[in-house]
C-alpha positions in Angstrom: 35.2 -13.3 -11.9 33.8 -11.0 -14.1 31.5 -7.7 -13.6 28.6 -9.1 -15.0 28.9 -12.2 -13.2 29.4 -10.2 -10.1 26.8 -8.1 -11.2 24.6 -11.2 -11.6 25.3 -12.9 -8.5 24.5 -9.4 -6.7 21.2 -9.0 -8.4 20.2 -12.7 -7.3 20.8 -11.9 -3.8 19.0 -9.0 -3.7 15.7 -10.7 -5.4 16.0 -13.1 -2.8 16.8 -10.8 0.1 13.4 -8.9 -0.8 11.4 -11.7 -1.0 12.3 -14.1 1.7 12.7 -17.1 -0.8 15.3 -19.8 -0.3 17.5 -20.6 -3.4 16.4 -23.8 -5.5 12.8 -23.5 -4.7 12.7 -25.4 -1.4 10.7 -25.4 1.8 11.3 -22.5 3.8 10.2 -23.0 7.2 8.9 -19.2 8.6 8.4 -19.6 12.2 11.4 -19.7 15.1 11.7 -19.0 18.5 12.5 -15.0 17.8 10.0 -14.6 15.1 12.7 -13.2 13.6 11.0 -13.0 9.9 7.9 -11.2 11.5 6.6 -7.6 12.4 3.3 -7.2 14.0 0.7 -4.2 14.7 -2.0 -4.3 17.2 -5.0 -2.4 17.0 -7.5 -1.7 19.7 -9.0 -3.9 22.6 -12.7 -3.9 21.0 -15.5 -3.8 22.9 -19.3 -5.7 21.1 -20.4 -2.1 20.8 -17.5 -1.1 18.3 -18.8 0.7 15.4 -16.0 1.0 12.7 -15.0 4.4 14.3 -12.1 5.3 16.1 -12.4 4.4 20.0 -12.7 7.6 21.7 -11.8 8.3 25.5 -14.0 9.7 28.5 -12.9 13.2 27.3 -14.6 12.4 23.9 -10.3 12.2 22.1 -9.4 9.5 19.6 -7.6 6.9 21.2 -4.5 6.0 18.9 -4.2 2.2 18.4 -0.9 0.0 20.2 0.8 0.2 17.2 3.7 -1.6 15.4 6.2 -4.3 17.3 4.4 -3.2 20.9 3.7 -7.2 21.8 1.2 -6.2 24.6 -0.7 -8.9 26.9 2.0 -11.2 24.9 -0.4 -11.4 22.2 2.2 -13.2 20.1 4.3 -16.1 21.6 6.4 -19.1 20.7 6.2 -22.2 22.5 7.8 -25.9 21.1 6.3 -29.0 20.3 8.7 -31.6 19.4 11.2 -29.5 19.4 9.3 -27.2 16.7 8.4 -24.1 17.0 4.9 -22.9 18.0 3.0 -19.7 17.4 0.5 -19.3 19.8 -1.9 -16.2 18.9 -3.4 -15.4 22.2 -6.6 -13.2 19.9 -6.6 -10.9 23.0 -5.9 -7.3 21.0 -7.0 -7.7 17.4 -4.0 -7.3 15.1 -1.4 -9.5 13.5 1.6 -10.3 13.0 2.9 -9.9 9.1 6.3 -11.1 7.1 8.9 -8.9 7.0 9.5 -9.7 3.6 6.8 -9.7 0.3 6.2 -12.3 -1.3 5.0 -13.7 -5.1 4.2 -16.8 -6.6 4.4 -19.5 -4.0 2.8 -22.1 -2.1 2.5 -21.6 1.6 1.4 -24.4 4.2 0.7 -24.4 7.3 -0.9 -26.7 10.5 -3.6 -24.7 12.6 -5.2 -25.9 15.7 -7.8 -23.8 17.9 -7.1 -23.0 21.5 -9.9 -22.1 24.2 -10.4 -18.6 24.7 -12.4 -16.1 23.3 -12.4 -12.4 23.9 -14.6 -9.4 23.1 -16.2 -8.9 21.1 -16.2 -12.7 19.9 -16.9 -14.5 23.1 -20.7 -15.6 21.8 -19.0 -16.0 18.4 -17.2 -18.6 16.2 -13.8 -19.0 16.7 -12.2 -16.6 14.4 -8.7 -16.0 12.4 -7.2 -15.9 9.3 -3.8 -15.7 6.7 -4.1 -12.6 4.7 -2.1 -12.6 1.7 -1.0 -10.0 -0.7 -0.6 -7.4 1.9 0.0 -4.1 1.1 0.8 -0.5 2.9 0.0 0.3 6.3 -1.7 -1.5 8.8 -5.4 -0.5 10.1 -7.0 -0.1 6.7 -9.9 -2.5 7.2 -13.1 -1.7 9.7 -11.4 -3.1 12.8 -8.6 -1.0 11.8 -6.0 -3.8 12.4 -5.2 -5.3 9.2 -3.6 -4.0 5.9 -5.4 -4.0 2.7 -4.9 -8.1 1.5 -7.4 -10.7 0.5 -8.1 -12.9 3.4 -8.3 -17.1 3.7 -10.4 -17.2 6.8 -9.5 -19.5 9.4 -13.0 -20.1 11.2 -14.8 -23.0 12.9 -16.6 -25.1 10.2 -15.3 -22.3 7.9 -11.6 -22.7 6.9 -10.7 -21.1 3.6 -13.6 -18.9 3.0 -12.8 -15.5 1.5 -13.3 -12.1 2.7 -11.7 -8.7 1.2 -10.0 -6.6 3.6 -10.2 -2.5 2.9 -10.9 -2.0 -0.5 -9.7 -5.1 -2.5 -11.5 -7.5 -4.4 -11.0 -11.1 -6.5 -13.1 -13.4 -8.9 -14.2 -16.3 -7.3 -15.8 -19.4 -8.6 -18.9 -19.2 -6.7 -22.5 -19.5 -7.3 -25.3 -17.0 -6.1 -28.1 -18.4 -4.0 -31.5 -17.0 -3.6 -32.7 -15.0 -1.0 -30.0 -13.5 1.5 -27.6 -15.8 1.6 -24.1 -15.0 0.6 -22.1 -16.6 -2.2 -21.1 -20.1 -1.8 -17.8 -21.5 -3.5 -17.8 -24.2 -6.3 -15.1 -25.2 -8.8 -17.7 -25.9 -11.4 -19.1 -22.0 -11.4 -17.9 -19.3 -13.3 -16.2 -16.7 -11.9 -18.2 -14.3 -10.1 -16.9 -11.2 -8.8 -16.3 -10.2 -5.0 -14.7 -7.4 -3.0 -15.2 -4.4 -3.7 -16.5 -2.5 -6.7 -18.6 -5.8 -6.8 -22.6 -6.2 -6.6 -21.9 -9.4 -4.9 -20.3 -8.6 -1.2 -17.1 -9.4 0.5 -17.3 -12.7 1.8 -17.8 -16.2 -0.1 -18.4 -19.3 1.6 -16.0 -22.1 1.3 -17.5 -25.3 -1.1 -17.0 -27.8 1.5 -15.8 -28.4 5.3 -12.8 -30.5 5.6 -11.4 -29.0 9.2 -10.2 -31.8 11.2 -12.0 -32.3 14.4 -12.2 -30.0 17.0 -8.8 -30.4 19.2 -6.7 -32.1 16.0 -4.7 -29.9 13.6 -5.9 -29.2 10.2 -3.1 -28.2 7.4 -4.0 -25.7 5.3 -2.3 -24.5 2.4 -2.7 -21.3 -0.1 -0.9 -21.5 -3.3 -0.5 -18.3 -5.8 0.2 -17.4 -9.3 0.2 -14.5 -10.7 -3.5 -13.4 -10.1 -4.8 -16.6 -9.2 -5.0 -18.3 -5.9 -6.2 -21.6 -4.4 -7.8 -21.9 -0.5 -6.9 -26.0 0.2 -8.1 -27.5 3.6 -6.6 -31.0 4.6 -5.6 -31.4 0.7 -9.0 -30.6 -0.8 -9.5 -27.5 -2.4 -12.7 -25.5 -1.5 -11.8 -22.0 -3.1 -10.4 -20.8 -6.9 -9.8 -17.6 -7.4 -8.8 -15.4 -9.9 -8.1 -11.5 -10.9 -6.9 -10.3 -7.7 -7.1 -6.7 -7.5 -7.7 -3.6 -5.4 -10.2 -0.4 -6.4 -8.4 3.0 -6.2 -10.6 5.8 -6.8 -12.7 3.3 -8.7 -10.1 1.9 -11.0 -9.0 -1.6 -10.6 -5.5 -2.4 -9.7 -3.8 -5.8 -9.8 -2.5 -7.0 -6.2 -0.3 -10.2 -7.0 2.2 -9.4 -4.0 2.8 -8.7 -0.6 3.4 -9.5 2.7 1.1 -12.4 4.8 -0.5 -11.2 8.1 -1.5 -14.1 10.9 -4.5 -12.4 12.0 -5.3 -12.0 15.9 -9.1 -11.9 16.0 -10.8 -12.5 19.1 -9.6 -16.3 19.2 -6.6 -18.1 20.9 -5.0 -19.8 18.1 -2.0 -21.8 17.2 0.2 -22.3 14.3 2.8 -24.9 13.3 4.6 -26.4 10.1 4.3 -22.6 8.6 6.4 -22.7 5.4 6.9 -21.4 2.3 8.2 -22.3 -1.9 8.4 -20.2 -4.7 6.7 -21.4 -7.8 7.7 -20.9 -11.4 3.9 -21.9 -12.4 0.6 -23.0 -11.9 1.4 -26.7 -10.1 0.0 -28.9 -12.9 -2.3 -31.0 -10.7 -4.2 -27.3 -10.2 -4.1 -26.4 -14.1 -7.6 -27.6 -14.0 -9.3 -25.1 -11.9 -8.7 -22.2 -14.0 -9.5 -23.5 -17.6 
């Protein structure tokens, strides 16, 4: 064999090391019973009077947060079904659990399914969750201090694949404005309005439709993204385009096309199956549409 083949074949297996893909563009299935492609980071046990500060004690001293790979009240667990793994996120401490590896350009799908319990500061509240994607840096960046900077497909009762930024980034969305107070809502036949931060128009948009499953049954969700683009897509109907994903640093916008994916814990027992992964080499034709 020659150096530059050898030099080749190295180089693939690096690219493929560092970003978790599988060779030949197949299904990658994420979850096992070690959560061996994961890291997590939980935050704080929040109470409803949490302000965006850091928790401080009797003696009036910060309170550091749990921290990284600290799985405390088993917050994180694996369980089978049909001899399939399980990720049951207990919503207890917010936090998450993230990839170990970044990735870019790929479509990612997943089954979710709500459990029963609610914690503080949610308990009067909508079950809550979400898959961040394009995660960058440190964890704890965000209000609740729990999550790194990313751009967020909510998982939420009557609310799966709405958007929300997390610390300072921000995305176009095709979205339309309503009067009053009401927040953006997402269409496919809008322009692109601009969210996030930097942007006149808030952090959260509203999906277009609701097409969770009923309450009990498993809805498959699925994000797919391309370079800057990204699509939210609830039981195979897409209720989010997006476009321009970026980040503000000291008021100048940065592209954020990579990173890790968080699984938040928020509040909300929640359960995941069927969590895999492809890398994409474009645009899946069938999607072409939503960004012309």
């Amino acid at each position: 064999m020659g150096k530059r083949s050898f030099r080749g074949i190295i180089s693939m297996l690096t690219v493929l090391l560092l970003t978790g893909f599988t060779p030949g563009h197949q299904w990658k299935p994420l979850l096992d019973k070690n959560l061996s492609q994961w890291e997590m980071y939980l935050s704080y046990r929040h109470s409803p009077k949490y302000n965006g500060q850091v928790p401080l004690d009797i003696n009036g001293k910060e309170i550091p947060p749990i921290g990284y790979n600290k799985n405390e009240a088993n917050v994180f667990s694996v369980t089978t079904e049909n001899g399939e793994p399980v990720l049951r996120v207990s919503g207890e401490i917010y936090g998450c659990v993230f990839t170990k590896a970044e990735y870019e350009d790929y479509h990612l799908k997943a089954k979710v399914k709500w459990g029963s319990k609610k914690w503080d500061p949610r308990t009067d509240k909508l079950m809550d969750s979400g898959i961040l994607y394009h995660s960058i840096g440190e964890a704890g960046k965000d209000y609740w201090r729990a999550w790194m900077l990313s751009q967020e497909f909510q998982l939420m009762e009557g609310h799966m694949g709405d958007y929300w930024k997390i610390a300072n980034s921000a995305i176009d969305i095709r979205a339309f404005m309503p009067e009053g107070v009401m927040n953006p809502i997402a269409s496919e036949k809008q322009p692109f309005l601009p969210i996030g931060a930097g942007s006149p128009n808030g952090g959260f948009c509203l999906r277009g439709e609701n097409h969770e499953s009923p309450k009990g049954e498993w809805t498959e969700v699925e994000l797919i993204c391309y370079g800057d683009k990204s699509l939210h897509i609830v039981n195979g109907k897409v209720v989010m385009v997006l476009q321009n994903s970026r980040y503000i640093d000291k008021g100048k916008p940065i592209p954020l096309t990579k990173g890790k994916i968080q699984l938040q814990s928020e509040a909300a027992e929640t359960f995941y199956k069927e969590l895999m992964i492809k890398q994409l080499d474009a645009m899946p034709k069938e999607y072409e549409k939503y960004f012309k």
